[in-house]
Backbone as numpy.savetxt, mean C-alpha at the origin, in Angstrom:
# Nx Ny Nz CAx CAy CAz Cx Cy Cz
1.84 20.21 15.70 0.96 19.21 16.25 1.51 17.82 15.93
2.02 17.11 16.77 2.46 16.00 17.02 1.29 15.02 16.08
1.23 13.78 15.31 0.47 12.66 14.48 0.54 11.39 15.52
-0.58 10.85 15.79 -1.24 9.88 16.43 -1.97 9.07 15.89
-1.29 7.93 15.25 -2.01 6.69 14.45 -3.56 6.49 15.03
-3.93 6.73 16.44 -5.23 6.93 16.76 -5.93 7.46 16.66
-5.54 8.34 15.87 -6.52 9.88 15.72 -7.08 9.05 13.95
-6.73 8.63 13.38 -7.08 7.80 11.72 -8.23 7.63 12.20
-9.04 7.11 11.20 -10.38 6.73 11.20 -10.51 5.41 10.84
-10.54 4.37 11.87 -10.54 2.86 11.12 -11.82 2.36 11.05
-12.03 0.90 10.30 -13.67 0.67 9.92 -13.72 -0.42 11.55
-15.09 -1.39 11.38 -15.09 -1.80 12.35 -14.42 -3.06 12.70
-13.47 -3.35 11.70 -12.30 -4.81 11.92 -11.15 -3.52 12.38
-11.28 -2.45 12.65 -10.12 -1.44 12.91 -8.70 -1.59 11.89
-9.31 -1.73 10.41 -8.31 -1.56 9.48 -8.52 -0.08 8.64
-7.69 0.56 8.05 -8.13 1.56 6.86 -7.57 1.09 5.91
-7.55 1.58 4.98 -7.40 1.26 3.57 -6.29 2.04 3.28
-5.32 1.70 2.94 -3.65 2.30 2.46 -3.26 1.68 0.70
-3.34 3.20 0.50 -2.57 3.41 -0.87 -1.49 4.01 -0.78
-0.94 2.88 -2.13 1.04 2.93 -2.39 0.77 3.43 -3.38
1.38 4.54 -3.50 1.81 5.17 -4.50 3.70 5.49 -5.06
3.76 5.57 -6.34 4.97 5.60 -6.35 5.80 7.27 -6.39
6.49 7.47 -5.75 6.42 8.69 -5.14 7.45 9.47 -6.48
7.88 8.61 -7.37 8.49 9.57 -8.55 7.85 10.00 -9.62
6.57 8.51 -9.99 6.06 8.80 -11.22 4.47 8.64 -11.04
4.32 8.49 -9.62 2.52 8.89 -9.54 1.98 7.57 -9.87
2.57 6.80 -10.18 1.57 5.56 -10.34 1.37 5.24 -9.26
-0.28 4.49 -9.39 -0.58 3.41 -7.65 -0.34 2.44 -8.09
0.37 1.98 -7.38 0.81 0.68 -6.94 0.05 -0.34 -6.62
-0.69 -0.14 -5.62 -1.35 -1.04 -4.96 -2.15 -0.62 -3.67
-3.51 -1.68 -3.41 -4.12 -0.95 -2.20 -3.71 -2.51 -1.42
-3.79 -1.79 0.22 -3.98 -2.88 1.10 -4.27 -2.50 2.59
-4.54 -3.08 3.50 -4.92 -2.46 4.96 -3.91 -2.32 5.70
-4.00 -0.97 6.94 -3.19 -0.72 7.83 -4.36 -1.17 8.97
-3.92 -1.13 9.92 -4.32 -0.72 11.59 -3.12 -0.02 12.25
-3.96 0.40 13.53 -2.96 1.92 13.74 -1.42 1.16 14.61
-1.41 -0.17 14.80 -0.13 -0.72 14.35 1.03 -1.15 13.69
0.33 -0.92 12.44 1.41 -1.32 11.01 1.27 0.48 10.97
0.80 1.41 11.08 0.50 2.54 10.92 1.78 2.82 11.53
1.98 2.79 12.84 2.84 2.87 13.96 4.13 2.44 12.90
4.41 1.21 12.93 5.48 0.53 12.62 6.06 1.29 11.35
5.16 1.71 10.24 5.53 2.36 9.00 6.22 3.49 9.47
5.84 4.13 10.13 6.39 5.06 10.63 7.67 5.23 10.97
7.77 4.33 12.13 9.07 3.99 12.51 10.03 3.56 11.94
9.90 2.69 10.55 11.05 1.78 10.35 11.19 2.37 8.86
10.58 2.97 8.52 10.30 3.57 7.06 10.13 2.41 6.14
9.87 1.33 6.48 9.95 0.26 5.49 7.82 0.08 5.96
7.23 0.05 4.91 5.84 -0.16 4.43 5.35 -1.05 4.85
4.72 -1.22 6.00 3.93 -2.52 7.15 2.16 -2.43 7.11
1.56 -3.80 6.75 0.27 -3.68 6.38 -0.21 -4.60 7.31
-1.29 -4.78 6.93 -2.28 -5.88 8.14 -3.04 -6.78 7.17
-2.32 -8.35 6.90 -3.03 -9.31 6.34 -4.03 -9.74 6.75
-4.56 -9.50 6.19 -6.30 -9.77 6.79 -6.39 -11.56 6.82
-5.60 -11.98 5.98 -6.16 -13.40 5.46 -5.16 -13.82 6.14
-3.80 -13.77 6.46 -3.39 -14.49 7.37 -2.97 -13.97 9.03
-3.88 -12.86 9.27 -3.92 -12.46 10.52 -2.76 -11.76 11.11
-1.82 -10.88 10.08 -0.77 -10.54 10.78 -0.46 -9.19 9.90
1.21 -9.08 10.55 1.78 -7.83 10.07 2.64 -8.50 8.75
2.71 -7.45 8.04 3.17 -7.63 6.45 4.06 -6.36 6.29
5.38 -6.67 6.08 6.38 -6.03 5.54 6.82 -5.97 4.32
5.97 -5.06 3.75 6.30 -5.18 2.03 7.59 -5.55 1.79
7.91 -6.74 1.31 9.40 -6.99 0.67 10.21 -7.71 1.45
9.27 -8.20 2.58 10.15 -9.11 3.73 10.35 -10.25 3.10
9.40 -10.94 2.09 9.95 -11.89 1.75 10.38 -12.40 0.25
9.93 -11.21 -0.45 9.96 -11.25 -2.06 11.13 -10.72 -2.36
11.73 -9.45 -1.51 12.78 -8.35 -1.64 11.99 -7.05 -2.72
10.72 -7.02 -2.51 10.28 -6.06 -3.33 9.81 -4.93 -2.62
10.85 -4.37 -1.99 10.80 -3.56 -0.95 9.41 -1.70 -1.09
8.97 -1.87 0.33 8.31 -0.68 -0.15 9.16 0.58 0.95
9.92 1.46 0.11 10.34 2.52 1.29 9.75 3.78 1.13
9.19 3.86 2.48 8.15 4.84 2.65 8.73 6.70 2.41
8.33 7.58 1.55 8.96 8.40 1.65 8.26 9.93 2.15
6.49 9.72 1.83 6.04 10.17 2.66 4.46 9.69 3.44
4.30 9.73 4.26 2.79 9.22 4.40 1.92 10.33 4.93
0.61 10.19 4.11 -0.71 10.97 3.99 -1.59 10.28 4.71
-2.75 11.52 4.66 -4.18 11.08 4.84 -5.02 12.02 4.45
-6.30 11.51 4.20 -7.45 12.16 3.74 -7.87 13.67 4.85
-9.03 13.70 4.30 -9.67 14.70 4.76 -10.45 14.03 5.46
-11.33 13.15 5.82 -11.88 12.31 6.59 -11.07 11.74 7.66
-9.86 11.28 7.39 -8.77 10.63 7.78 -9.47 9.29 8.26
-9.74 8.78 6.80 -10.10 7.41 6.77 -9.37 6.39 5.46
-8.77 7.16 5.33 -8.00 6.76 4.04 -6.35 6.89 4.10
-5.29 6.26 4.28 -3.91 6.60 3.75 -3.74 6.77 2.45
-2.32 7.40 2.32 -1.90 7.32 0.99 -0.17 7.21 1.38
0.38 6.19 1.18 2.03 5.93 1.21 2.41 6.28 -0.19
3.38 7.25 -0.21 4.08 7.36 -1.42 5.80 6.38 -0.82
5.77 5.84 -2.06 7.12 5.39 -1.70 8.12 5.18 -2.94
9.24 4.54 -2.56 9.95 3.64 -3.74 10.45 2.71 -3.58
9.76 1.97 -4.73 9.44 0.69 -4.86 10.38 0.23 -5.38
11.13 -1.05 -4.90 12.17 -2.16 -5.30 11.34 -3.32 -6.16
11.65 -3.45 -7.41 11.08 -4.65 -8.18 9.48 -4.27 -8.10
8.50 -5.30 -8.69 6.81 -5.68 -8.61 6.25 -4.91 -7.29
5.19 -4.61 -7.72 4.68 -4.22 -6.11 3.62 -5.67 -5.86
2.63 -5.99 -7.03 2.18 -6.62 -6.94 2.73 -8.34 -6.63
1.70 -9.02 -6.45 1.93 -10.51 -6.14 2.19 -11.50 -7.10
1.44 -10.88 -8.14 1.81 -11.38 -9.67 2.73 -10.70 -10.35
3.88 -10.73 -9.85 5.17 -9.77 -10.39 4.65 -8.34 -11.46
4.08 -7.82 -11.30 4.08 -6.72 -11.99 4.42 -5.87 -11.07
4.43 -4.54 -11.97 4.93 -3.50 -11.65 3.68 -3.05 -10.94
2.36 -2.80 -10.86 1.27 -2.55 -10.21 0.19 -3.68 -10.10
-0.73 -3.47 -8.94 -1.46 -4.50 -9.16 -3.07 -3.88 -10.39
-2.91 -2.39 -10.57 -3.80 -2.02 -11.04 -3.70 -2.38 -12.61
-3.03 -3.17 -13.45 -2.95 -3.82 -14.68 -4.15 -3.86 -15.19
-5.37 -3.92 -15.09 -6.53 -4.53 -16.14 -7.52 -3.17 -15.88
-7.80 -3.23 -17.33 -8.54 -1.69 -17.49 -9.96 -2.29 -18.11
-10.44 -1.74 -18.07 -12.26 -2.04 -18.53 -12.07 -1.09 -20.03
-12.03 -1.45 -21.21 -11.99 -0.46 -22.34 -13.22 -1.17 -23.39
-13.94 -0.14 -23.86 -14.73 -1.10 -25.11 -16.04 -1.87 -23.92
-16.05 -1.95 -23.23 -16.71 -2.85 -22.21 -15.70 -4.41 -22.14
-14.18 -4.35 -22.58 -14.24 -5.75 -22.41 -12.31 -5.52 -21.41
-12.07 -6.56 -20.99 -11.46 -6.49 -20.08 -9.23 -6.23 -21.03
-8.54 -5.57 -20.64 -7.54 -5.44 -20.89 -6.16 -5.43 -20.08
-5.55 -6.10 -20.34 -4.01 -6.52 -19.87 -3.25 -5.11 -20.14
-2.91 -4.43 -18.84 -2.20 -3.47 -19.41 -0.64 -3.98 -19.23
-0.20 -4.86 -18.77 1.38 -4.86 -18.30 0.95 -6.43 -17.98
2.25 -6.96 -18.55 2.85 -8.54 -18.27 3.76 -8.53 -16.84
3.80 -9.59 -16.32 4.54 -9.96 -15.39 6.46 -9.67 -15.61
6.68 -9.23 -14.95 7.81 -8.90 -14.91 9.26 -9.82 -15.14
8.71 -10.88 -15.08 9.65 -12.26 -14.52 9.25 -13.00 -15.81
């Protein structure tokens, strides 16, 4: 059975929600939105394409940082409202040079730094 970015389940701005995962050591990386265009494009180019919500466009992980995301396999839920990109990751995934954007843990009730900036 042939995969059809249309067949996903998007909300009503027609984005889903895509998780990077790192496809050697299981860490997430980072969440951010597809539409079934960057969906499309990931596909095609194997390089990790999202949908900036805030500046209205397509986003090529690493187009401009060099913190490349290469896609190695892509999922979906059971709903198929959810992605999951496993990939490998060149440098930070995050925006604040870390290695993930998931860094701060709730422990004790009080807030914790798990990882410094990379740079």
């Amino acid at each position: 059975m042939s995969f059809e970015p249309d067949t996903l389940v998007y909300n009503e701005a027609g984005l889903i929600p895509a998780i990077a995962q790192d496809s050697e050591t299981g860490e997430v990386l980072m969440m951010a939105w597809m539409n079934a265009e960057s969906v499309r494009r990931t596909l095609e180019s194997g390089r990790v394409t999202y949908w900036s919500r805030s500046r209205q466009a397509f986003w090529v992980k690493g187009e401009s940082s060099g913190h490349v995301q290469e896609l190695v396999e892509f999922r979906f839920d059971c709903d198929k409202d959810c992605v999951l990109v496993t990939v490998r990751q060149t440098g930070p995934a995050c925006h604040t040079n870390r290695r993930s954007c998931f860094y701060t843990a709730v422990r004790d009730g009080e807030e914790v730094e798990l990882m410094a900036p990379e740079h």
